[in-house]
N, C-alpha and C positions, 0 to 999 in steps of 0.2 A: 504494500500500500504506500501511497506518497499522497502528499496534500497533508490539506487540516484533519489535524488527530480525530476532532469530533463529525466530520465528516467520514471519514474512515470509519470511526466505530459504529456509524450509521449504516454506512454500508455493507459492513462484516453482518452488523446485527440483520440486516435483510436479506443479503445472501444465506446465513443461517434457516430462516425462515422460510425461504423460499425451495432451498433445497430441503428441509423437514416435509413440506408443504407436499413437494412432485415424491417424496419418499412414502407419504401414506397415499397420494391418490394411486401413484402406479405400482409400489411395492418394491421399488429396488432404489438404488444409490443413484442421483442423478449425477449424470456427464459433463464433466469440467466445461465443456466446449459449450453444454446447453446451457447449465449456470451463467457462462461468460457471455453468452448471448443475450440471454433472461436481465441481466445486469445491468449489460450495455442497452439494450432496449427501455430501460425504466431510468437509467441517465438522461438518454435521449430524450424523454417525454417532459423530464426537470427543465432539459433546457433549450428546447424548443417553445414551450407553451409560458406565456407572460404569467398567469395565476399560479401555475405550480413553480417556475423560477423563484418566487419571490419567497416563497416558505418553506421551499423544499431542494435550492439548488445543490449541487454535489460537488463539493471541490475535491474531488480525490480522484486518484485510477489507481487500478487494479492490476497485476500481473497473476494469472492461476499456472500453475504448472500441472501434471498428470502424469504418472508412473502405476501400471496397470501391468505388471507380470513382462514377459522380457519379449514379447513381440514390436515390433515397431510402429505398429498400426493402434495400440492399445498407453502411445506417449502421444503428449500431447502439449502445447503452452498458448494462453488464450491472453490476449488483452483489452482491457477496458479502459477508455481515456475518458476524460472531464466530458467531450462530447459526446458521451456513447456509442462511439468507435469499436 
């Protein structure tokens, strides 16, 4: 994580959530890659839209890594920037 600390921990705490969230609807561990999507998607909507910018902007990004057993298809490194990139 990089940025402001309390942005950061706002974001850990909803990525927490979110992946708990896709853990009991579909039963299994969600995908670093989906997370990072999921993420950056709900940045993007902070800082796009003027009413959620204003109480809900995100100064932070995110680096996710993924190590999944020794195939190379099962690593992975996802990024999330301040724009939801």
């Amino acid at each position: 994580m990089t940025g402001s600390i309390a942005d950061a921990r706002n974001f850990v705490t909803r990525a927490q959530s979110e992946a708990a969230e896709f853990r009991y609807k579909y039963g299994y561990e969600m995908p670093c890659d989906v997370l990072a999507k999921r993420m950056a998607n709900i940045s993007q909507v902070y800082t796009q839209r003027v009413s959620a910018k204003a109480t809900h902007a995100i100064g932070c990004g995110a680096l996710s890594l993924t190590y999944v057993g020794v195939h190379a298809a099962a690593r992975g490194c996802s990024d999330v920037d301040i724009g939801g990139l």
